[in-house]
Each structure stands twice: as structure tokens, then as C-alpha cells.
N, C-alpha and C positions, 0 to 999 in steps of 0.2 A: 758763176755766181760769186757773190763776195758776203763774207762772215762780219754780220754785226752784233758784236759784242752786247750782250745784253746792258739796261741802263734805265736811271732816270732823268727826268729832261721836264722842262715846262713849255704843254702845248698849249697852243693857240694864240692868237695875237690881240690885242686891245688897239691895233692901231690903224686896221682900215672895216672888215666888213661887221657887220653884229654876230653873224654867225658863227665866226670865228672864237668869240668871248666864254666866259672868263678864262682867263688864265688859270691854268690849272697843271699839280703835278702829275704825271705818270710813269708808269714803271712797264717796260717790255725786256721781255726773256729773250738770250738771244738767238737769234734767229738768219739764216741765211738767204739774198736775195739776189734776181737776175742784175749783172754789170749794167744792162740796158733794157729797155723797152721790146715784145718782141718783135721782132721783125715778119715783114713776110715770106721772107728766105725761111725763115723757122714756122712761120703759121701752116706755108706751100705744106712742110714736113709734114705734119699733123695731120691735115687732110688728105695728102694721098695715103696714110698708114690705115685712118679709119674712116672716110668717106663721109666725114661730120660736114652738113648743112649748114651753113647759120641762118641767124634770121631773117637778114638781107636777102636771101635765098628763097625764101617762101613767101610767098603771096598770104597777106596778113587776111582772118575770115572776118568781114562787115560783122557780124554778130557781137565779136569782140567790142567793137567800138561802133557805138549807137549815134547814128547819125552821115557814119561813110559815106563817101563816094565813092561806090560798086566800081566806078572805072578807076578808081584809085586801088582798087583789092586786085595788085601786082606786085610781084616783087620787086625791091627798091630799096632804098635809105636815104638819110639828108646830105647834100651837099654845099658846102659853104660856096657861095656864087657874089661877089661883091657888087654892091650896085653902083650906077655911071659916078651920082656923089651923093652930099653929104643925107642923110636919114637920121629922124628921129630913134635915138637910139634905144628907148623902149619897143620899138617894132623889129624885133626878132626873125620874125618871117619877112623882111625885106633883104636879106641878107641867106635862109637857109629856104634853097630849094628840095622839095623832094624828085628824086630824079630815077622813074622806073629803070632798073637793070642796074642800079649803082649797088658793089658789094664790097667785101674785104680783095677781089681778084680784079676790080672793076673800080676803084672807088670815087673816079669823077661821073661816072654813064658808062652803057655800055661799050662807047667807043674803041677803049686801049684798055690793055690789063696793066698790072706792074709791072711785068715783066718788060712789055714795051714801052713804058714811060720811065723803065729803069728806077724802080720803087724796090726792087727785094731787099736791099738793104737799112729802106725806112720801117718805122714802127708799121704793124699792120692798123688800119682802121678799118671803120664801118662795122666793127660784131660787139651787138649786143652783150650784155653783162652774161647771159648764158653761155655763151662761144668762147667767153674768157677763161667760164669756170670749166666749162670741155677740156678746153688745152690747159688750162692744169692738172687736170685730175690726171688727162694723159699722159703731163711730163711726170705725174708722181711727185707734182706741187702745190699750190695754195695761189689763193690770191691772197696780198697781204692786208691784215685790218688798216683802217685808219691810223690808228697811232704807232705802227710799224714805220707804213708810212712816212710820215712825217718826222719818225724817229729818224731815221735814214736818208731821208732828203735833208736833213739838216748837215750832215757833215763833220759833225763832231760842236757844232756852233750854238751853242746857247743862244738862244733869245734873238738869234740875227733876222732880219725881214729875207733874205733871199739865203738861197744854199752855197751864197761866198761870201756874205758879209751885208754892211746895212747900206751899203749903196748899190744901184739898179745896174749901172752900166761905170765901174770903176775908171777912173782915164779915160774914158769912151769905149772902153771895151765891151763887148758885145758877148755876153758868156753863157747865153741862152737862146731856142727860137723862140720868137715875141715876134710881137707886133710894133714895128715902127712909123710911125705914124699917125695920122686921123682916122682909127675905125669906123667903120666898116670899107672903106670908096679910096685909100690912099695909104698905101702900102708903099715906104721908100725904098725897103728891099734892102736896107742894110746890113741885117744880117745875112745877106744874100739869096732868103727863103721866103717862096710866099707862102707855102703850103708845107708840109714834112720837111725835112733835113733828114738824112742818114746818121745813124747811131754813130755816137760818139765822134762828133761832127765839133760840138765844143767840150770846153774842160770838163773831166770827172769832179765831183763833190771831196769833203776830205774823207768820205769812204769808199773814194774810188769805182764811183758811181754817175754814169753818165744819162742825162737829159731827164733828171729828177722835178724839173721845175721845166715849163716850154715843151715845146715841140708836140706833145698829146696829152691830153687829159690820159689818165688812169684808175679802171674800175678797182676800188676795195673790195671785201669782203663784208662790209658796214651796210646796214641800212640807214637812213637818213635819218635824222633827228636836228630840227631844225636850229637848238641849240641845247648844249648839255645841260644836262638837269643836277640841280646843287645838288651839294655830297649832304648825304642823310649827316643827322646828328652824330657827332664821334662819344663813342665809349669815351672812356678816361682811358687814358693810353693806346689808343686805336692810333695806327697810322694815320698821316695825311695824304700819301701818295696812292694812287689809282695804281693795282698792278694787270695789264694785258688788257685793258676796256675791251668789249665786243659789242659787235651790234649796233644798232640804233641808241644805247644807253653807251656812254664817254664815263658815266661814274659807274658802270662794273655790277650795273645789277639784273645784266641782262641773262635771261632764262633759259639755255638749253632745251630746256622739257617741254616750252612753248612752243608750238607751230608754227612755221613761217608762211609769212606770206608768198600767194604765188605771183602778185603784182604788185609794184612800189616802186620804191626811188633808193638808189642804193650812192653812198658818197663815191666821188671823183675826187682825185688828189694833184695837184702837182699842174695845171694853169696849159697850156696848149699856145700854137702859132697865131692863134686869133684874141691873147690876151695882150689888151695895150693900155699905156699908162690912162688914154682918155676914157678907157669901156672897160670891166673885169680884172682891174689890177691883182688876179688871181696865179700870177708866175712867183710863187710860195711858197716856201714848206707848212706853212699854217693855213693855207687857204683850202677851200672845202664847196664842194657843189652837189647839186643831186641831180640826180640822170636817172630817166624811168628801167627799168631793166628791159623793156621792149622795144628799145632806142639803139639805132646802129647811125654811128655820125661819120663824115670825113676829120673829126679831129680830136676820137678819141680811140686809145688803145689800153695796153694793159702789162705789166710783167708780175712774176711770180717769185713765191717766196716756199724756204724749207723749214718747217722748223723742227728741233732735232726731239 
């Protein structure tokens, strides 16, 4: 893990998606976070210690979801499957199959595990938002909020659009997995990756932190809020800076003593190998997504954070 000095910083960005908006200050305590993403070398650990299921694992129950196809009530997850060519990029599902027997051990079909596709070293995918929070609580860590996050993915870099600066691919360097190309049907494979990369595959951030932006989405600890909500009126001498936002509320007026939901949309940080400049320019330290927490994908994972 690597020690990020607590700080203030200005998240979010005014310059591609809405959600992103307004720019605003915040303040995180600091806190310590995984070098990388976990791996399935590390996930493997977890599960043979305590025999945790994930979602992928269980055959979802028709009751849940009103409308099922009972032969679709198998176990499974989504897997990105590219089509011959170009697709209307609003159509989502031309591009994500669901594919019985795909898991975090499994993650294209049941064909091959990691193991034989030589994956233990990639971030794990396919576990749900609850799978993420398992193996934390196992290591006796956290999933980190939102604005940890992004505090960290930046690098020590005010206000930069990426986690090395404001251009995407500096001299042609290539210092992320992304997408090259025409998404979803044409992939030129420059970065070398069409799917995962192995950790620490490209450069660390300036907090010496590797694959903060690319390669997988990443569950927070946030629930979704589709954009933050203006800061209440200030006292006269009230601060302007947000200190530790939690939750679905960015301006800090989120409620502990409130019940959580058992179903919703929790934020994703940090842009995955299926973001490209034509489709989801979300490989960001400001960029932000929502992911239902009953969702197990091929291109999302997770790392953990400590705080003291």
C-alpha cells in the first residue's frame, strides 16, 4: 500500500461529462491505499481462506427481477464480446453478452480459468460490489469513497484531465489500458491489450500508484448521485472546502443514522480497457459512473484503502 498524505484538491471537471460538474473544493484525511488493483492472485487468497461465493456464483432468483427469463435464472455475468463492426453506440447490449458460467475464476465463460489464460496477475473482474466489500473487510480494509479516489488518482496534479498531465497519449506514449480505436468492433491493440493488462504493466501516478485510470473500472464506497448537490448557504466564516464527502451527497451532508439501501447504483472511478476517445472518454481522475451493486462485469474490479 502507499501513504496518501491527507489534502485539499479541486474535484471534478467542467470539461467533458455533466456529471462530473461543478467544480468543487474538498478535503480528505489521509489515508492509505492498494499500489494496484487486486489481482486474482490475491482474490484466489481470499477465497480459499473463507470459502466466499460471489455473485457470479449464484443463480440470480426470477422474483428479484420481474419479468426474467427462468432459463436465464443461472449462474453468470456480463462479458464484453465485440461485434463484426461499426454499431450504434447507444445499443449497449450489442457489445455486453451475458454468458452462463462466466465468474471472477471464469471470466470469459466457462471455458478457461485464469489460471489458464494466465490472468493471476490481472486485476480480478466479474464480483459485484458486495465481493469487493467481503475482501475488504477480510484484508481489515475499506473500499475507498469517491473523493479518496480521485484524490489519489490524480497524482499530486491539480486540475490535470489525466493522472500524468492534460494530454491523453504524450509523444505517443501510451501510459494507460484504453481503447484504441473505433469502439466497440476495432481495437488496434496498441497498447498491446484488448481486455486486462497485468498490474503495473504501465507507469505509476506521482503517488506511485499504478492503473488509477484504464485497465478496470473501480467500486467506491459512494452511492450514486447523479450530480452533487450545491453547498447549503455558508455561515459567515464557514469554510468553503468539503472535508471527507461520503455517500451519495459530494457536499458532506450525508447521514450515518440513515438506512442503506439494499439495492442501487454505487460510483465507479477510474475508466477501464473499453474506454476510448470515440465512446466514454472516462480514463480520469474526475470521471464517475454508476454500477448497480447486483452487477458482476469483465471490466470492472476494485482495490482497498486503510484509514488510520
Amino acid at each position: 500500500m502507499r501513504w496518501i498524505a491527507g489534502g485539499s484538491f479541486t474535484m471534478g471537471s467542467e470539461r467533458f461529462y455533466p456529471e462530473e460538474r461543478p467544480l468543487r473544493r474538498v478535503a480528505v484525511d489521509g489515508f492509505w491505499i492498494d499500489e494496484t488493483p487486486v489481482t486474482n492472485r490475491e482474490f484466489a487468497e481470499f477465497v480459499a481462506a473463507t470459502g466466499h461465493r460471489t455473485l457470479a456464483e449464484i443463480a440470480p432468483d426470477p422474483k428479484d427481477y420481474p419479468g426474467m427469463d427462468p432459463a436465464l435464472a443461472v449462474p453468470g455475468a456480463l462479458v464484453f464480446t465485440p461485434p463484426p463492426g461499426p454499431v450504434p453506440l447507444a445499443r449497449v447490449d450489442l457489445w455486453w453478452r451475458w454468458v452462463p458460467g462466466a465468474d471472477w475464476r471464469h471470466p470469459l465463460g466457462p471455458e478457461a480459468d485464469v489460471a489458464a489464460l494466465g490472468l493471476m496477475d490481472h486485476p480480478v473482474v466479474q464480483v459485484a460490489w458486495a465481493d469487493a466489500a467481503a475482501y475488504a473487510a477480510w484484508a481489515g480494509k475499506a473500499l475507498p469513497t469517491e473523493a479518496e479516489h480521485e484524490f489519489a488518482a490524480r497524482g499530486l496534479l491539480e486540475g490535470a484531465d489525466y493522472a500524468w498531465g492534460d494530454e491523453l497519449a504524450p509523444d505517443g506514449r501510451l501510459l494507460a489500458n484504453y481503447w484504441q480505436g473505433e469502439f466497440p468492433h476495432d481495437n488496434s491493440l496498441a497498447d498491446g491489450w484488448l481486455r486486462t493488462s497485468p498490474v503495473r504493466s504501465f507507469p505509476a501516478n506521482g503517488h506511485g500508484l499504478y492503473d488509477m485510470i484504464g485497465n478496470v473500472w473501480e467500486w467506491t464506497a459512494d452511492w450514486w448521485q447523479e450530480r452533487p448537490r450545491p453547498p447549503r448557504k455558508k455561515r459567515p466564516g464557514a469554510c468553503c472546502t468539503i472535508r471527507n464527502p461520503r455517500g451519495g451527497d459530494l457536499w458532506g451532508s450525508h447521514d450515518p443514522a440513515q438506512p442503506q439501501v439494499k439495492i442501487g447504483r454505487k460510483v465507479l472511478k477510474g475508466g477501464s480497457h473499453l474506454c476510448a476517445v470515440n465512446h466514454c472518454q472516462r480514463f480520469r481522475p474526475a470521471a464517475r459512473h454508476p454500477e448497480m451493486i447486483d452487477t458482476a462485469t469483465s471490466h470492472i474490479g476494485f482495490r482497498c484503502v486503510v484509514r488510520p
